[in-house]
GURO-194580 format. One line per 2 residues: their letters; for each residue x, y, z negated of C-alpha. Coordinates in steps of 0.05 Angstrom, whole numbers, padded with zeros to 5 digits. Last residue first. Layout:
<dotis>
a	X:Y:Z  ...
</dotis>
This chain:
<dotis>
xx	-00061:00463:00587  -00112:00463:00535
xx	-00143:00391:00539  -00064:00362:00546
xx	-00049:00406:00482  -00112:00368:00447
xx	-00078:00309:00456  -00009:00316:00420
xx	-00041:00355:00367  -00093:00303:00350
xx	-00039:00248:00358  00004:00279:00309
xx	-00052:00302:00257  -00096:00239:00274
xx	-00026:00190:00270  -00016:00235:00198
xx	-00080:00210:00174  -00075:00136:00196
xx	-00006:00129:00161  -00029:00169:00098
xx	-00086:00121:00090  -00052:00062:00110
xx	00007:00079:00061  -00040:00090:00006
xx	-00089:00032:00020  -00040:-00015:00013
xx	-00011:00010:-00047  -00079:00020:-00075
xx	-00101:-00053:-00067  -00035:-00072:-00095
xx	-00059:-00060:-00160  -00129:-00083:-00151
xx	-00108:-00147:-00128  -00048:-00149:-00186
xx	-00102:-00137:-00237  -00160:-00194:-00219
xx	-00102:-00248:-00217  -00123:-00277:-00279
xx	-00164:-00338:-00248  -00108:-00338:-00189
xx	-00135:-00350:-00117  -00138:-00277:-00104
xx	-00062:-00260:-00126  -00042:-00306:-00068
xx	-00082:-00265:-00019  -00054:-00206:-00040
xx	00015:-00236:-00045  00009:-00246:00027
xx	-00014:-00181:00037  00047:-00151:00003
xx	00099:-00194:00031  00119:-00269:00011
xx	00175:-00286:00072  00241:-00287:00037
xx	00234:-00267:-00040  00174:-00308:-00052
xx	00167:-00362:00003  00101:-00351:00032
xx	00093:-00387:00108  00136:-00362:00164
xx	00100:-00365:00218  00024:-00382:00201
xx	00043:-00330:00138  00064:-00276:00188
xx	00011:-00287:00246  -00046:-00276:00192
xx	-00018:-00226:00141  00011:-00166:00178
xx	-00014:-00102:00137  00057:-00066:00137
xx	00067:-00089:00207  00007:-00049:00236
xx	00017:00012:00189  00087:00018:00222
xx	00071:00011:00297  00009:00062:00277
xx	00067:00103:00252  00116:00089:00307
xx	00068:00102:00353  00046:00177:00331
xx	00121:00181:00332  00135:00164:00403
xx	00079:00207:00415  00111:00266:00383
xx	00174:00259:00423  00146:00254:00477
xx	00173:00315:00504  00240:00302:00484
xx	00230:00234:00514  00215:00261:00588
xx	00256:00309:00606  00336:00296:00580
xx	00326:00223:00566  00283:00204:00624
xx	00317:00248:00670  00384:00237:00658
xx	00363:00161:00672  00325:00173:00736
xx	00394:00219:00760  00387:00294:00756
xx	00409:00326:00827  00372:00392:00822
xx	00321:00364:00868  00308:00311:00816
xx	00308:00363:00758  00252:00401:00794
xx	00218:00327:00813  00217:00311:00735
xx	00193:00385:00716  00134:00375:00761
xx	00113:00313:00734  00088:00342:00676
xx	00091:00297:00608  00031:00281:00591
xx	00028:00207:00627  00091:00197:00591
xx	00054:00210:00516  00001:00170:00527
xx	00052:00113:00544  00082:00124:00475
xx	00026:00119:00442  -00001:00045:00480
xx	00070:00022:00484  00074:00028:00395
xx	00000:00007:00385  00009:-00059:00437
xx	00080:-00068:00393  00043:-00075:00323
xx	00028:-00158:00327  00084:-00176:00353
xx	00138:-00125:00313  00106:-00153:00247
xx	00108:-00229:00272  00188:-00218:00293
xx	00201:-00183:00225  00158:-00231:00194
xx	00214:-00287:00229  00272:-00246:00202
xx	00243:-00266:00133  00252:-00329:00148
xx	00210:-00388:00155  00222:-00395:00217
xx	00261:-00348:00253  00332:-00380:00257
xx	00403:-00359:00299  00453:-00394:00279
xx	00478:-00396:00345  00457:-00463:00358
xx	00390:-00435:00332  00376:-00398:00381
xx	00371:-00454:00434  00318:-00491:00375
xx	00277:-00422:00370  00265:-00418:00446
xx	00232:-00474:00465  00219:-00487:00392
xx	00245:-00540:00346  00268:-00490:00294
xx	00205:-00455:00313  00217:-00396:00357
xx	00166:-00406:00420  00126:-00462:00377
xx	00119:-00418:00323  00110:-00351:00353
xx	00057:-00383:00393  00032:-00405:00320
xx	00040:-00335:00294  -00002:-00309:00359
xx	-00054:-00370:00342  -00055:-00343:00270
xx	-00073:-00273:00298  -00139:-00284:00327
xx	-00126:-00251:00398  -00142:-00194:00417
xx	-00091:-00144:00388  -00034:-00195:00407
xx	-00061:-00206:00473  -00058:-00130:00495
xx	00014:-00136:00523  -00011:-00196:00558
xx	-00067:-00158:00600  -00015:-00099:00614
xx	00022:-00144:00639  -00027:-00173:00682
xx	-00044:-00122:00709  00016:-00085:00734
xx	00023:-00168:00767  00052:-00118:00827
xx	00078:-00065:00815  00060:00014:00809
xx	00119:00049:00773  00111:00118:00731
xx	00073:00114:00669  00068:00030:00663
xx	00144:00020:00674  00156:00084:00625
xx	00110:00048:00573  00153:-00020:00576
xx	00219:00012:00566  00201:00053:00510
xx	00164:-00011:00480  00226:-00054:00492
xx	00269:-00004:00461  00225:00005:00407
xx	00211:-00063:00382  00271:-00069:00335
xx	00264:00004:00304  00186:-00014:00291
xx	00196:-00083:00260  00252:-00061:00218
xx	00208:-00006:00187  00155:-00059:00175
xx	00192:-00113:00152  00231:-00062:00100
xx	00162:-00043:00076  00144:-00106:00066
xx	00197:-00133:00035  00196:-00077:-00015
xx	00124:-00092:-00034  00136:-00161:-00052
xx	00196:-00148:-00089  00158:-00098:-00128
xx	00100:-00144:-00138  00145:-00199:-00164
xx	00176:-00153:-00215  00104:-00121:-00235
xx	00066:-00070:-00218  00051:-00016:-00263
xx	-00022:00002:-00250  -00057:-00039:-00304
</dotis>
């Protein structure tokens, strides 16, 4: 009952290779993105921080359909790409770009946490020391966030993993290419015999959750509760 099968490997590979991807590809953005909200007042501040949160708000098959029409092969963006050979649709780059959507609030949101705890006072010593912005940020600040960053890639990851509703709206189920494990979940649910694989996969999803959530408290608990005691 708890061997998966063929199709339920391949299903759970591409998921967890979406989901890893998804992470690596968004963090630049997201590292850039939580040091503009941690140290620069601008204005429109707001309203970036309002779209960031849009994914996590919003019901995700509208996100995968904004994906759609933004990256669609006839898309505003999607059909400029694809001169290049570039294609998201229906591809399983394209859950990639859904996973990476719908988990990037988590990633900024972590990481930011873990600018803001950073003491300012070592920046401005390094500053008067001559230390460029940029030697700064890599040689100060992200060593000590370094356990944020990871709280956020975790939460990042556990996001992705369980993308189902922005994922299938953008690139549908195509076993192999785009069918991950929720999507086979729901598939499997639909099936008169399909009873087993549910349960089966169940599990898997609730293992990596699980241990995803826990270590984010352990992390994030830490990470925290130092702020409380300094």
């Amino acid at each position: 009952m708890f061997a998966l099968s063929a199709d339920e490997w391949q299903a759970l590979a591409l998921s967890l290779r979406v989901a890893t991807l998804s992470v690596i590809v968004s963090m630049p953005f997201a590292l850039a993105l939580a040091w503009l909200l941690s140290r620069r007042r601008f204005p429109g501040r707001l309203l970036v921080e309002a779209l960031m949160f849009l994914p996590l708000t919003l019901p995700p098959v509208v996100t995968g359909y904004a994906l759609l029409v933004l990256f669609g092969r006839h898309g505003w963006i999607g059909e400029w790409l694809a001169q290049f050979g570039i294609v998201f649709a229906f591809r399983w780059t394209g859950a990639v770009l859904a996973a990476a959507v719908m988990g990037f609030p988590l990633l900024v949101l972590s990481i930011r946490a873990a600018f803001d705890n950073v003491d300012r006072r070592l920046e401005r010593a390094a500053e008067t020391l001559g230390a460029s912005a940029w030697r700064r940020f890599v040689t100060i600040v992200l060593p000590l966030s370094t356990r944020g960053i990871i709280v956020g890639s975790v939460l990042a990851f556990a996001r992705a993993f369980g993308e189902f509703g922005a994922t299938i709206t953008f690139v549908s189920s195509i076993p192999g290419e785009t069918r991950t494990l929720p999507i086979a979940i729901y598939e499997l649910m639909s099936l008169p015999a399909g009873d087993a694989g549910v349960q089966r996969l169940t599990v898997v999803a609730l293992v990596v959750a699980l241990g995803a959530t826990v270590g984010a408290a352990i992390l994030g608990g830490s990470l925290w509760g130092r702020r409380r005691d300094d």
